[in-house]
N, C-alpha and C positions, 0 to 999 in steps of 0.2 A: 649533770652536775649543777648544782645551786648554783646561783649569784651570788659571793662573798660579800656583796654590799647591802642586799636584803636580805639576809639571817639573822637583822634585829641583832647582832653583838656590838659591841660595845669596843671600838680598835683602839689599842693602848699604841700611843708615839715614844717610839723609841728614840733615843737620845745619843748619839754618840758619844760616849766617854772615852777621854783618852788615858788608855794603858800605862801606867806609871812603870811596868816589866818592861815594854817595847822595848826591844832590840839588845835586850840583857838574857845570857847564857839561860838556859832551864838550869844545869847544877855544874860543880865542877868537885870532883873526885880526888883524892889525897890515896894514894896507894902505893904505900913503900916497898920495896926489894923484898920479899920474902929470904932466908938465909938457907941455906939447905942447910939440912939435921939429919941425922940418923933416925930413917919414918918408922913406926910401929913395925911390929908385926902383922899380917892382914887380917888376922882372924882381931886383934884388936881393934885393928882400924875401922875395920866394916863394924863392929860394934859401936864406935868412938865416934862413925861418922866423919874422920880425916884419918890420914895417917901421917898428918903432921901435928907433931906434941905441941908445937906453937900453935897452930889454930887451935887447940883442943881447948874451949873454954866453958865456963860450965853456964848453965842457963840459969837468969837469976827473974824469976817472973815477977818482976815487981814495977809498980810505977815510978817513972822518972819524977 
């Protein structure tokens, strides 16, 4: 194995920055009670992708 100090590179000094996130959550989630409904039918659902008519939302591919 080389010598990492004779391979002629060039060693960049890294700097310690301090993290402005430290010691803050990564996310916090909002997720209210679903209500139960009367679910599809399954041959709808398995189409539908749920078989709850509340989740059932349609997909709108567009930019925010």
């Amino acid at each position: 194995m080389p010598n990492r100090q004779s391979c002629g590179c060039t060693r960049i000094r890294q700097t310690a920055v301090e993290d402005p996130l430290k010691g803050m959550p990564l996310a916090m989630a909002y997720v209210p009670w679903q209500q139960w409904a009367c679910p599809y039918e399954a041959t709808k659902g398995f189409c539908r992708g749920t078989i709850f008519e509340a989740l059932d939302k349609p997909f709108m591919p567009k930019g925010g």
